[in-house]
Backbone bond lengths (Angstrom), bond angles and torsions (degrees), N, CA, C in turn:
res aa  C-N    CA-C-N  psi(-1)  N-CA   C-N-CA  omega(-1)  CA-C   N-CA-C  phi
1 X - - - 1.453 - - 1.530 110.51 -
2 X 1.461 106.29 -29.72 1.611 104.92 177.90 1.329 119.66 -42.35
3 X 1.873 93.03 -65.01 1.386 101.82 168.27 1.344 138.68 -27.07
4 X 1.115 112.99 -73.86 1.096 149.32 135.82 1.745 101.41 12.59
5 X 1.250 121.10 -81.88 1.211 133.29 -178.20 1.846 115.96 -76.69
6 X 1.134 107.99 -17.98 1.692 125.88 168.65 1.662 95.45 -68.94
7 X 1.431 114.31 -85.73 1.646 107.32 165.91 1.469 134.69 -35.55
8 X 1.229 108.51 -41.86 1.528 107.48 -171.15 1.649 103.49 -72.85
9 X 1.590 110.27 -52.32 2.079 107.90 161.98 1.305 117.27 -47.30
10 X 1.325 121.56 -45.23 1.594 137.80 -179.81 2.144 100.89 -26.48
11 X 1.715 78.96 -69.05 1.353 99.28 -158.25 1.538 111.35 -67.31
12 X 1.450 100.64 -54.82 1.706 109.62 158.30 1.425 126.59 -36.84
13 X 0.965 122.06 -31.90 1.888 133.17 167.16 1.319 85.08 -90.69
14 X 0.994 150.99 -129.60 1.524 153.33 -131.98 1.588 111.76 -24.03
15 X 1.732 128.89 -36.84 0.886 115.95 170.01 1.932 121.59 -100.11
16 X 1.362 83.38 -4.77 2.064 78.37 150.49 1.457 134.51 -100.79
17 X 1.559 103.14 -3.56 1.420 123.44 167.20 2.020 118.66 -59.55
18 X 1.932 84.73 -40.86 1.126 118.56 -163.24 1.346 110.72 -67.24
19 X 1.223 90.89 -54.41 1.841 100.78 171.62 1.338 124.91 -68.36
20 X 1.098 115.11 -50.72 1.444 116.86 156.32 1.724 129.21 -33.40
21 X 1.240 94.81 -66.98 1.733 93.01 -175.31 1.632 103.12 -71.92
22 X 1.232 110.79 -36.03 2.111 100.74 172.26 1.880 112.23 -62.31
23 X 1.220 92.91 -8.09 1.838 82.38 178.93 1.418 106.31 -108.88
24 X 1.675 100.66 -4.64 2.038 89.73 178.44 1.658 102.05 -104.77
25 X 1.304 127.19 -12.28 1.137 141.60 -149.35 1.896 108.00 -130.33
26 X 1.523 103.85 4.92 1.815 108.58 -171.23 1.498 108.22 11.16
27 X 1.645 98.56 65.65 1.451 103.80 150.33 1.617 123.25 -71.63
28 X 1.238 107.20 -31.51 1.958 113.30 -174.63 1.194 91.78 -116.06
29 X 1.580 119.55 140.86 1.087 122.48 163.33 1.581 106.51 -59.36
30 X 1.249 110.11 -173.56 1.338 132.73 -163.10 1.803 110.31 -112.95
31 X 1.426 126.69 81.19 1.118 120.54 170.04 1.455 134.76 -8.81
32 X 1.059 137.04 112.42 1.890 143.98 170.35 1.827 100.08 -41.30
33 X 1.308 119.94 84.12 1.751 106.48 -174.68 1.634 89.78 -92.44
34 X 1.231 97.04 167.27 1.683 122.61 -170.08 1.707 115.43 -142.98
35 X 1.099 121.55 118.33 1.336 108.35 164.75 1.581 115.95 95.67
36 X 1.047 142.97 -160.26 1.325 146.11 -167.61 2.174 98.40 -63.78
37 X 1.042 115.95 -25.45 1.436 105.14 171.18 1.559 116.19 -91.33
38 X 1.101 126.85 -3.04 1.320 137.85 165.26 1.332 116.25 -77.20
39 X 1.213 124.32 -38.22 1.634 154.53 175.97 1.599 100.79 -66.07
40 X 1.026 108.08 -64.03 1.233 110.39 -170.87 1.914 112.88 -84.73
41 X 1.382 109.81 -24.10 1.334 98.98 178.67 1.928 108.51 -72.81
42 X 1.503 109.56 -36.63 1.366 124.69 169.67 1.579 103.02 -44.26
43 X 1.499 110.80 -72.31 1.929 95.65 162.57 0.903 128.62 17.16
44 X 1.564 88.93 -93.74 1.478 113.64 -159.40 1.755 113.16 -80.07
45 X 1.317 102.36 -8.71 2.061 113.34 167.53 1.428 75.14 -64.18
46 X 1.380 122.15 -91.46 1.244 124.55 -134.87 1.680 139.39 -69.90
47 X 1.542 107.41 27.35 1.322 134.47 176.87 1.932 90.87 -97.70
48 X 0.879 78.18 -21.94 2.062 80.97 -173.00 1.602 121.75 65.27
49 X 1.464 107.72 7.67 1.409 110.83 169.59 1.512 102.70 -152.66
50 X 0.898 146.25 -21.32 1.553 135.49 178.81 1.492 106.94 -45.16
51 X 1.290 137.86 -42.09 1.148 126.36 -166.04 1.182 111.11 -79.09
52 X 1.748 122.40 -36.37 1.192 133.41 178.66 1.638 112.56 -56.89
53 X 1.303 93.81 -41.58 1.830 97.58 -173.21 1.746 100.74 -57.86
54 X 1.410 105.30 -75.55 1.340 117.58 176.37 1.551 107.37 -26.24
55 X 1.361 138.52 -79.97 1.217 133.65 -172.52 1.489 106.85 -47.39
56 X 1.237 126.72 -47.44 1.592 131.56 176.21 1.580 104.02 -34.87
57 X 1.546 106.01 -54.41 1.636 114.55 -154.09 1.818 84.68 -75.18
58 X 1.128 116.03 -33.18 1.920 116.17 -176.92 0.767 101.60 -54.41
59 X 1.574 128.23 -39.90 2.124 122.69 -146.09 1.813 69.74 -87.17
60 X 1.351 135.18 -78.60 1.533 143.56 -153.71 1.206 109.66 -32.43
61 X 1.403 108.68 -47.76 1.665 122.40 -167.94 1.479 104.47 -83.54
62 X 1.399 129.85 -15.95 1.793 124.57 -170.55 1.253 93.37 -118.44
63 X 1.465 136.22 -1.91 1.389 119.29 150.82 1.941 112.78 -80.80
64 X 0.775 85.44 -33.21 2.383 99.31 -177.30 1.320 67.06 -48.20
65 X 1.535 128.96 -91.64 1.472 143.17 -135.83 1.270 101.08 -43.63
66 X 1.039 118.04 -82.34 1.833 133.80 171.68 1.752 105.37 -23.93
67 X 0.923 117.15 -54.91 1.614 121.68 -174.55 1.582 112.96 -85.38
68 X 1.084 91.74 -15.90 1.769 83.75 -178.47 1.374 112.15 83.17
69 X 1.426 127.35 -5.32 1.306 110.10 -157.00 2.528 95.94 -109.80
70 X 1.015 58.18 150.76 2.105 67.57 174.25 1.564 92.43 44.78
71 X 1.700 132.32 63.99 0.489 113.71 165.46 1.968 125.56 -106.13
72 X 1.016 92.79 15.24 1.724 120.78 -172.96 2.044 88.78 -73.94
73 X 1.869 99.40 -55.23 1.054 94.82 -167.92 1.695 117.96 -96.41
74 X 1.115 121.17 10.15 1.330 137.08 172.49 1.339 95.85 -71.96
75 X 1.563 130.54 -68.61 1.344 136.70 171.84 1.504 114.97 -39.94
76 X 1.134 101.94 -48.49 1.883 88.74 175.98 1.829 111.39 -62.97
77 X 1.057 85.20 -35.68 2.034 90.07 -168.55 1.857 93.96 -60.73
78 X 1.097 109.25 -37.67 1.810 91.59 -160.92 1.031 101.15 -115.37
79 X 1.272 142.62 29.74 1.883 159.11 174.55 1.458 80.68 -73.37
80 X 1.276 114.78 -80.81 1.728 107.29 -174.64 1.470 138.09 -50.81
81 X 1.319 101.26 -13.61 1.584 117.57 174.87 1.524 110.91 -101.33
82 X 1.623 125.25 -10.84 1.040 111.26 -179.33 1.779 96.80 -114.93
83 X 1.631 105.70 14.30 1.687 99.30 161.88 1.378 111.41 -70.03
84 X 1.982 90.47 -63.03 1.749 89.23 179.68 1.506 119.53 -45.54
85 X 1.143 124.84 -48.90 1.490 133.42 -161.84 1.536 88.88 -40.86
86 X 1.576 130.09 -55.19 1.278 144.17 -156.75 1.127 101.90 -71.29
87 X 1.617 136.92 -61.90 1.434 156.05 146.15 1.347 118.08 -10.79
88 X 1.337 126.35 -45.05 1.284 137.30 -169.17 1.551 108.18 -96.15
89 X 1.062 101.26 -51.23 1.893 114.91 170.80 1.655 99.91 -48.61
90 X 1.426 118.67 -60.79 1.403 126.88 179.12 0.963 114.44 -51.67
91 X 1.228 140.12 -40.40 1.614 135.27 179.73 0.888 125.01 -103.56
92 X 1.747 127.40 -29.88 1.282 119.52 173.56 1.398 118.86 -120.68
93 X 1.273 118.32 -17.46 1.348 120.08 -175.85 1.616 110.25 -135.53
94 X 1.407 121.13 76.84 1.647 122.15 -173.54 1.385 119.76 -71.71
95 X 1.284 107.79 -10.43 1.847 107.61 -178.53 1.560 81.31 -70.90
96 X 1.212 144.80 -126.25 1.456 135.61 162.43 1.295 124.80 82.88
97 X 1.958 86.00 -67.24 1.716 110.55 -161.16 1.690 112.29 -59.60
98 X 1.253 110.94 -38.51 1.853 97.42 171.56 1.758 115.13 -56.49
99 X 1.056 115.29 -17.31 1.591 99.90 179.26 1.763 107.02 -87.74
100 X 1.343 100.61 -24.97 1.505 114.45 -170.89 1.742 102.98 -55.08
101 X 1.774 97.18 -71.04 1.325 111.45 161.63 1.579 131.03 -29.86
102 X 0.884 120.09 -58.96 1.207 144.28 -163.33 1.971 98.18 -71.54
103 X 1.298 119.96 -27.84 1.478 141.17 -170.52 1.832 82.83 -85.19
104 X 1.229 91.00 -81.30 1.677 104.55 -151.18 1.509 110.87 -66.33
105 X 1.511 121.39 -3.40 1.863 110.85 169.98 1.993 88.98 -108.93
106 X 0.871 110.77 0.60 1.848 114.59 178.22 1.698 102.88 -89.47
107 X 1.270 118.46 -9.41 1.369 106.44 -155.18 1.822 84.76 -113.65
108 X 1.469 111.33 -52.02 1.597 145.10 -178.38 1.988 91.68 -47.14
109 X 1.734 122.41 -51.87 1.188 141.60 166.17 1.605 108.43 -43.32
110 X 1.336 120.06 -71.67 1.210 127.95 151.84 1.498 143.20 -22.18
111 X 1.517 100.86 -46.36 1.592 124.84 -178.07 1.757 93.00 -73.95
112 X 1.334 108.42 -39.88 1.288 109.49 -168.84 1.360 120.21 -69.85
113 X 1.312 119.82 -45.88 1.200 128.31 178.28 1.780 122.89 -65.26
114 X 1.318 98.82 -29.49 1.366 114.67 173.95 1.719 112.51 -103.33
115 X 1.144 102.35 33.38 1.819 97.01 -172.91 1.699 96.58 -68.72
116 X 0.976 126.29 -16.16 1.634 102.00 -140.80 2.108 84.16 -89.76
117 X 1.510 111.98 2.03 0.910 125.16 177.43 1.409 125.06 -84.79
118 X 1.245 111.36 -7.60 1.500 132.92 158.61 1.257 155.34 -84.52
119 X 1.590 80.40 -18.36 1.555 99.01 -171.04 1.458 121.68 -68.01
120 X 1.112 113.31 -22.26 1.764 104.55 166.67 1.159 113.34 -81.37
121 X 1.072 124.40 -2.66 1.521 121.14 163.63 1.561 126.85 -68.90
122 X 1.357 105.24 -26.68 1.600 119.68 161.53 1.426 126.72 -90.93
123 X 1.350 110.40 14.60 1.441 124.08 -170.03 2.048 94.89 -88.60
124 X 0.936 109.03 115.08 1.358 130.03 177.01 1.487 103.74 -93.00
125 X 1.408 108.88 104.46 1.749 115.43 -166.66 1.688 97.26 -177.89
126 X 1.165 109.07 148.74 1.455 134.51 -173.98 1.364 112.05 -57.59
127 X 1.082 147.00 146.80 1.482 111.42 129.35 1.352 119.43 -120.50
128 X 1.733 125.67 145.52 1.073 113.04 177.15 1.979 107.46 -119.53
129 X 1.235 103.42 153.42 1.902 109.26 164.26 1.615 112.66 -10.57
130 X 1.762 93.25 -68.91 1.349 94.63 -179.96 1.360 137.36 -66.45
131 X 0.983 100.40 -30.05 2.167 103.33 175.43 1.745 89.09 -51.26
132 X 1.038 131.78 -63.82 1.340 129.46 -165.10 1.556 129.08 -21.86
């Protein structure tokens, strides 16, 4: 199972590493989009930082992965970025969807193996100044 989870982070950092540095560095050109993913990729150009943030949190989150290190919390940071990734592939762009997939049961794989790393996160409790 070690393995297992050595490969499955391995690969998970290598292809958010991947994406990241080809979108700061125009290693791949840039696909001809059409239609409701054209619309929406324009969007997200035209906030003038959403894409930047997102790739930022990719390079942060596929180095954790790669290193092993904070990787409990690497997974929380890009759980939400590798919904949409899945979300967006699903509805507007399905050629896509194997990388989507392949992200979001790798991350879900992850969550699993490290649950016992979560559990205060479901702890339903107050907090006040003073407990501190």
């Amino acid at each position: 199972m070690k393995i297992a989870v050595i490969i499955v982070r391995s690969l998970i950092g290598l292809l958010l590493l991947f994406a990241s540095v080809s979108y700061f560095l125009n290693l791949v050109p840039q696909p001809e989009l059409t239609g409701n993913m054209k619309i929406f990729n324009e969007g997200m150009a035209a906030s003038g930082y959403l894409m930047t943030l997102v790739k930022i949190t990719e390079l942060i989150c596929g180095i954790g992965f790669i290193t092993g290190r904070f990787v409990t919390l690497a997974n929380v940071v890009i759980f939400p970025i590798v919904i949409n990734i899945l979300l967006v592939h699903g509805f507007m762009a399905p050629e896509g969807l194997g990388a989507g997939i392949f992200l979001f049961l790798g991350v879900l794989f992850l969550a699993y193996y490290h649950r016992d790393n979560y559990r205060s996160l479901f702890v339903a409790k107050s907090f006040s100044p003073r407990q501190a």
